[in-house]
N, C-alpha and C positions, 0 to 999 in steps of 0.2 A: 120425468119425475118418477121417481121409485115408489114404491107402495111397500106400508109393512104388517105384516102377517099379525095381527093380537093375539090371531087365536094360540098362535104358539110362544109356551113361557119360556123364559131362560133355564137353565139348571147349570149346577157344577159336578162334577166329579172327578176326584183326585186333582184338584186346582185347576181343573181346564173347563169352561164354559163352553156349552154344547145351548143351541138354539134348535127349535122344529119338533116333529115326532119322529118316532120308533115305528121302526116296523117287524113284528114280533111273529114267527112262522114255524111254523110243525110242519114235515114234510115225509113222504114217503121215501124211506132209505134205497130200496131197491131202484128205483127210478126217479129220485130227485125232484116230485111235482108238490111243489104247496098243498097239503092237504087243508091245514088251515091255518090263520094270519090275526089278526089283531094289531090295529093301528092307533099308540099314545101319544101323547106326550114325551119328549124327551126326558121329561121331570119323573115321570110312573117306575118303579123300580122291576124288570122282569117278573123278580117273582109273583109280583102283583095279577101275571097274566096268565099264569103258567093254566090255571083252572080250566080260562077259554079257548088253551092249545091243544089240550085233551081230544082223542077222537075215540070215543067207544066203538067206531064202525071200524076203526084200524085191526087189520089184523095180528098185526105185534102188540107185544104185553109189555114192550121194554120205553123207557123213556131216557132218552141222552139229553144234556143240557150241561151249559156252562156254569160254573159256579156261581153266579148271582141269583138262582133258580134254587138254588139249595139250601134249605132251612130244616128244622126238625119237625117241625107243623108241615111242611109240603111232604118232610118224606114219610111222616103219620098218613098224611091223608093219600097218596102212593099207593100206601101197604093197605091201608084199606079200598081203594078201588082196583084194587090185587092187579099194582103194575109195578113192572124190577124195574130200581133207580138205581139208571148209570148214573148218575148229576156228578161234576167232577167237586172234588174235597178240595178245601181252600184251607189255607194258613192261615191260624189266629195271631193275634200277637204273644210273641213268649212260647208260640208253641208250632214251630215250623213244620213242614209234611214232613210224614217218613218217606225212607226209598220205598215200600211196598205204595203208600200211597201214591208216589210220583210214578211210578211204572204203571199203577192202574190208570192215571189223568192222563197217560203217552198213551194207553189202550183204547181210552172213553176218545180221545182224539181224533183215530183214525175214522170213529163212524160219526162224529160232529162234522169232520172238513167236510163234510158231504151238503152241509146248512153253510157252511163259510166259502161252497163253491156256487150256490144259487144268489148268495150277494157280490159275489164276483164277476158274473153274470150280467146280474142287474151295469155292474160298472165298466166292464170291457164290453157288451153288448147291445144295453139298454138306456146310454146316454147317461150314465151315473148316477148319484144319490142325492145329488142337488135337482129340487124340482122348481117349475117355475110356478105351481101354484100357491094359492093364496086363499087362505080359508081354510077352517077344518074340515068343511065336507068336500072340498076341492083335493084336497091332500088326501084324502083317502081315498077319493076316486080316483086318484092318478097310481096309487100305490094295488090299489086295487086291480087296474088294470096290470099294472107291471108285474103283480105276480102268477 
């Protein structure tokens, strides 16, 4: 008999329902190790976390992130903890990128793979993104370990 996890909600995005938490992670570019992580809800929008990613002990002053991290409020409050956003620019509706902007998101890219090669990791090395636990402090312990 199977057992179902409460603590984690449903969510949608872009028509597709996504079930469990997120696992949300800053990492040192130079050698790829978690500096630090944050474990949500599927439901929680990135930006929501973007605060807890922050590492004042980092040496670098630069932050990379995928467009869902990018708002006008996070890139206010950026400029005031005096850090340079790469965050990549996204298309509104009615108002599609330029080619300068699409040649900067080809640039911001090459130092992001570098976070879409430690979940790669996790999936060719570490038994994948499906866990077998249950419960929210079980799910985090197991993520916590993997990273």
């Amino acid at each position: 008999m199977s057992q179902k996890d409460t603590d984690a909600p449903w969510t949608k995005k872009n028509g597709q329902s996504y079930f469990g938490k997120k696992n949300h992670i800053s990492i040192d570019v130079e050698y790829g190790f978690i500096r630090r992580y944050q474990v949500t809800d599927a439901s929680v929008h990135n930006s929501q976390v973007l605060g807890a990613l922050l590492d004042e002990q980092n040496q670098g002053e630069e932050v990379w992130a995928d467009s869902p991290y990018g708002s006008e409020s996070i890139e206010w409050i950026l400029q005031i903890l005096q850090f340079l956003s790469h965050i990549h620019e996204r298309a509104k509706r009615n108002h599609p990128l330029t080619a300068k902007h699409k040649e900067d998101n080809r640039e911001r890219s090459q130092v992001r793979a570098k976070v879409e090669h430690v979940f790669g990791h996790w999936v060719n090395e570490m038994g994948g993104k499906l866990m077998g636990s249950i419960g929210k402090q079980s799910v985090k312990a197991t993520i916590a370990v993997k990273n």
